[in-house]
C-alpha positions as CSV (number, residue, x, y, z in Angstrom):
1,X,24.6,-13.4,49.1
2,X,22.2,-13.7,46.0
3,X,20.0,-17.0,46.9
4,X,20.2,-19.9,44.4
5,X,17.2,-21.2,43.6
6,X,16.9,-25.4,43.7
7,X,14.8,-26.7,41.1
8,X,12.2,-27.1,43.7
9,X,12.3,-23.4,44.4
10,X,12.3,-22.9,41.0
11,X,8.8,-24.7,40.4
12,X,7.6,-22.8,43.2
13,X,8.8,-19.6,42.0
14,X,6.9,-20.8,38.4
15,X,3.9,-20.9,40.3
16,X,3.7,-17.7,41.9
17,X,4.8,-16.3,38.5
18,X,1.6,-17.5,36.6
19,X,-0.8,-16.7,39.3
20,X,0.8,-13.1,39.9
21,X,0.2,-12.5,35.9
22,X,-3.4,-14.0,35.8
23,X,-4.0,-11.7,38.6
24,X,-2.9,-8.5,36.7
25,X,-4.2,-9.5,33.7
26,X,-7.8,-9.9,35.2
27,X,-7.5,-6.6,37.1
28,X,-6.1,-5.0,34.1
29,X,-9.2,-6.0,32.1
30,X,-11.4,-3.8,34.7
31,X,-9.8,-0.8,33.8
32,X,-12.0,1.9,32.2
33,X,-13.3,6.0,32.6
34,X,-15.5,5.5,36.1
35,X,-13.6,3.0,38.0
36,X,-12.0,3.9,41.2
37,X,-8.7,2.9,42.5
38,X,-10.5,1.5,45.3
39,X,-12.9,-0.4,42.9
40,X,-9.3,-2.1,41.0
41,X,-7.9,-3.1,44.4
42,X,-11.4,-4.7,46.0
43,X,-10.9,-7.1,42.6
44,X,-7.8,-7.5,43.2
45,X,-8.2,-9.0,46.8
46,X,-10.9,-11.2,45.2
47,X,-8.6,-12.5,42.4
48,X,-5.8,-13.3,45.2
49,X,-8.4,-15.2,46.7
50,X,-9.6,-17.1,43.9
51,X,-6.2,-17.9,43.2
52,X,-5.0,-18.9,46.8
53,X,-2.0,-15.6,46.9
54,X,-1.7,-14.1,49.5
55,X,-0.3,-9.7,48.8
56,X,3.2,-8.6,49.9
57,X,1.7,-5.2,49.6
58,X,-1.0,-5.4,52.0
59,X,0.3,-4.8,55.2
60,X,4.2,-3.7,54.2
61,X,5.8,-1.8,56.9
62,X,8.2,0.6,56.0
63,X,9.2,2.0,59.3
64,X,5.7,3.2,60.9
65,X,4.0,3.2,58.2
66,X,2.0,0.4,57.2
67,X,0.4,-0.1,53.3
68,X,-3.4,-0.4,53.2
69,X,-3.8,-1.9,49.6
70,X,-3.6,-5.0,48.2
71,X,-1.9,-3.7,45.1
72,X,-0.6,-0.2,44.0
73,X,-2.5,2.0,41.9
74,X,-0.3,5.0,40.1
75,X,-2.7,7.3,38.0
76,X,-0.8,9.6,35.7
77,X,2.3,11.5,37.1
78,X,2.3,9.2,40.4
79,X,5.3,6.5,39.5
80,X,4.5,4.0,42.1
81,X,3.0,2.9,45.3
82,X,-0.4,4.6,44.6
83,X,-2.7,3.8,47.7
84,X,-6.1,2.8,46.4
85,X,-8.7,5.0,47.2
86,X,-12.8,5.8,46.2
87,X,-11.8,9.1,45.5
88,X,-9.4,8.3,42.4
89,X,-12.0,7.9,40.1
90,X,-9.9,7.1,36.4
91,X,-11.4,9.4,33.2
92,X,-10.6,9.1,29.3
93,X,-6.8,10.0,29.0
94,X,-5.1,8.9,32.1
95,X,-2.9,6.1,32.7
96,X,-2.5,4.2,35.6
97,X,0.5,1.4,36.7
98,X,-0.8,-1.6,38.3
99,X,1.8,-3.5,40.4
100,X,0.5,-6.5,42.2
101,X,2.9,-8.6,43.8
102,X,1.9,-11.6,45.7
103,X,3.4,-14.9,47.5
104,X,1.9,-18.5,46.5
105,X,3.2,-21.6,48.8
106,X,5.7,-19.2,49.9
107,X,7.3,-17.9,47.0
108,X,6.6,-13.9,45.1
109,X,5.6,-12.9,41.8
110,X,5.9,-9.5,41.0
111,X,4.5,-7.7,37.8
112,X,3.4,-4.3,36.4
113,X,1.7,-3.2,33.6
114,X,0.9,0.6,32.8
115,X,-3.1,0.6,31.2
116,X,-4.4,3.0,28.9
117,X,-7.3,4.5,29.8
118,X,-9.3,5.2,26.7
119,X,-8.0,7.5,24.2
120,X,-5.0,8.8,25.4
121,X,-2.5,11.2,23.3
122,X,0.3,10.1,21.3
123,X,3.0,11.4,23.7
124,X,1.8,9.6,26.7
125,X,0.9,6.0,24.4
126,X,5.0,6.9,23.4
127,X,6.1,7.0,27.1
128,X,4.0,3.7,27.6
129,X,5.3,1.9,24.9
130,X,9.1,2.6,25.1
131,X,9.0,1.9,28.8
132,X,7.6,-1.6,28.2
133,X,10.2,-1.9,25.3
134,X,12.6,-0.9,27.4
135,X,11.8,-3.9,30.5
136,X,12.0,-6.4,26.8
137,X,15.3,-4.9,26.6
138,X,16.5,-5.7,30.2
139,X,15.3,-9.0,30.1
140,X,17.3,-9.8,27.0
141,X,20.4,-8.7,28.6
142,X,19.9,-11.0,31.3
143,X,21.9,-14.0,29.9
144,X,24.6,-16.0,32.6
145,X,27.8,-14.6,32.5
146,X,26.7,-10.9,32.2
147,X,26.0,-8.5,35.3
148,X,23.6,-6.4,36.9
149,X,25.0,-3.7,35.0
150,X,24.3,-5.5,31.5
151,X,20.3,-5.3,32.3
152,X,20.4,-1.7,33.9
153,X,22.4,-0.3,31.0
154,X,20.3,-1.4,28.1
155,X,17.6,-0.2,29.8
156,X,18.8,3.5,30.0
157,X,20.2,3.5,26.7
158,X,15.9,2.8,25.5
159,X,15.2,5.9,28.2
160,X,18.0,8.0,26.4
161,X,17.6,7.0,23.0
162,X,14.0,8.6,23.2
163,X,14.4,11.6,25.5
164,X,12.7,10.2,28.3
165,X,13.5,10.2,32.3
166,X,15.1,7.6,34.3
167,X,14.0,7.1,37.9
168,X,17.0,6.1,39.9
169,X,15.7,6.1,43.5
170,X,13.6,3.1,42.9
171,X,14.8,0.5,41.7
172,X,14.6,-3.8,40.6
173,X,15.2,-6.3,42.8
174,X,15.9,-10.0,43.7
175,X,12.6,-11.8,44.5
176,X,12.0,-15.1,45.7
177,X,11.0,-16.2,49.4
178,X,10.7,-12.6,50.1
179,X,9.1,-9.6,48.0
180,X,12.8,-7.9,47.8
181,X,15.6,-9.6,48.4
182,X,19.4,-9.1,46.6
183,X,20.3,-8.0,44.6
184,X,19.1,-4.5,43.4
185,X,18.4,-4.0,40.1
186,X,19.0,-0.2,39.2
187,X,17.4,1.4,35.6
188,X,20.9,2.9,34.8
189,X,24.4,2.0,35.3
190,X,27.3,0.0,33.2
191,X,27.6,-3.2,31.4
192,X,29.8,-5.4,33.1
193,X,29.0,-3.7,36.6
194,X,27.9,-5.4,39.4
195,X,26.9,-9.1,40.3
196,X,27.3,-11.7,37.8
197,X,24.5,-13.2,37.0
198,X,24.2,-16.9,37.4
199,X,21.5,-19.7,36.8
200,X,18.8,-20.1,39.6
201,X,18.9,-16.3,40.4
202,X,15.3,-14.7,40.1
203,X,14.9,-11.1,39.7
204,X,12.1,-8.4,39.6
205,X,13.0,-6.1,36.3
206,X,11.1,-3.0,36.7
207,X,12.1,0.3,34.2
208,X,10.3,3.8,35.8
209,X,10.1,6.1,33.0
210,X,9.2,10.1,32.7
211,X,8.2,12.2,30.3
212,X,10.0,15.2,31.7
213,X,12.5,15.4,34.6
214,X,13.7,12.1,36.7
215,X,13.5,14.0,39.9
216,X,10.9,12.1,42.6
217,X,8.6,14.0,45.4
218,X,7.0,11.6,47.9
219,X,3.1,12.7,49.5
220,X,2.1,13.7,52.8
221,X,0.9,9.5,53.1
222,X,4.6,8.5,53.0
223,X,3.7,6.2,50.1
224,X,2.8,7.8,46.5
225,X,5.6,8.9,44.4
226,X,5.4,11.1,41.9
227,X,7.2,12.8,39.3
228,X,8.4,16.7,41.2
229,X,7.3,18.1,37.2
230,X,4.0,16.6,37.8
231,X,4.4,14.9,34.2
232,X,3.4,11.4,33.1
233,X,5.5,8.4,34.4
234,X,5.3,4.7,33.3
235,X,5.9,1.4,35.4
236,X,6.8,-2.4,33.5
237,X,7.8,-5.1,35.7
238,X,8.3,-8.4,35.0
239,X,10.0,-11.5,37.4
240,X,12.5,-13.3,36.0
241,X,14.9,-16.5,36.3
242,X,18.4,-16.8,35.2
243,X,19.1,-19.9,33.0
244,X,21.8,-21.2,31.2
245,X,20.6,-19.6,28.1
246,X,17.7,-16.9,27.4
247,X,16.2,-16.2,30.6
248,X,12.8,-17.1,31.3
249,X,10.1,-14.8,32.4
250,X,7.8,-16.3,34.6
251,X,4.8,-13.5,34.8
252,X,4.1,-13.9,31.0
253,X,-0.1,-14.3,30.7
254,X,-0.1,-17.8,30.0
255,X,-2.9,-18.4,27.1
């Protein structure tokens, strides 16, 4: 079952969504040639606090192993689930995905952004750029009446209309209540496949793009991802709610 959201919920969900973005935004702002991964997630902690969220990272089991950030911090070919660490020190030309997600009287935001850092070369800017077109693209297709498949396919066809890589093994999902929750919400697939989508559903939209080859490798710390190439990978997430027209996204920056 695909939860419903009441209009309650909905408000909730509202909430978490507008702290979760002024939480990236700020940490996103800190970015720059010197600053560890480490230095990023301390802020981020702070920020959580200032804000009263509380991380669905910090703390997430999978199996026996247990994540130590408060957000993840992908530098450069790592895709996602980056573990913060003193030794990642960021220099001009890398990139690095930022995805904080976080709960707020109970209910998740989840967003991503992938930050220049410095001058970085046109390629890479290109695979930062179309990825983040490509999550615009996702969200558009997410209108009642369509499917799963509607959002997933107009992502790819972004990723194949400029050469890029599609991750499949991670993937979008529902969000609400709980960090990940149904439905999943793959990067490729078919319009008119899957779930319908429906009014009061809220989803986390997240394309994973590649420079080179799709194929994933996974560290000896169970958590970092990377691309197997070792080439540059982008991450754009936003969280999303189903309406009965455009769907709204809930972890736009406010101004």
């Amino acid at each position: 079952m695909i939860p419903i959201k009441s209009i309650e919920e909905i408000q909730k969900m509202r909430r978490a969504g507008e702290v979760s973005a002024r939480v990236l935004a700020e940490v996103c702002e800190k970015v720059a040639p010197g600053v560890s991964t480490q230095d990023l997630d301390d802020y981020t902690k702070q920020a959580m606090d200032r804000y009263g969220a509380i991380s669905s990272s910090y703390g997430f089991r999978s199996g026996k192993r247990v994540f130590p950030g408060y957000g993840c911090f992908s530098v450069n070919e790592e895709i996602v689930h980056g573990i913060p660490s003193k030794r990642k020190i960021l220099k001009e030309g890398d990139i690095i995905s930022i995805d904080l997600a976080m709960s707020v009287d109970g209910y998740c935001g989840d967003n991503t952004r992938t930050v220049l850092v410095g001058a970085v070369p046109e390629e890479v800017t290109r695979l930062v750029s179309v990825t983040q077109a490509a999550l615009f693209a996702g969200i558009a297709a997410a209108l009642p009446g369509n499917t799963i498949g509607h959002i997933s396919s107009a992502i790819q066809k972004v990723a194949d209309i400029n050469h890029l890589g599609v991750v499949r093994e991670l993937v979008g999902h529902g969000i609400g209540r709980a960090m990940h929750e149904d439905p999943q919400v793959p990067n490729y697939g078919i319009a008119g496949k899957g779930p319908v989508l429906k009014p009061g559903m809220t989803l986390a939209v997240e394309p994973m793009f590649t420079q080179g080859s799709p194929k994933i490798a996974v560290d000896a710390d169970g958590w970092t991802v990377r691309t197997a190439d070792h080439r540059m990978a982008a991450h754009w997430e936003h969280t999303i709610l189903i309406t009965e027209n455009a769907p709204e996204v809930l972890t736009l920056p406010q101004k």
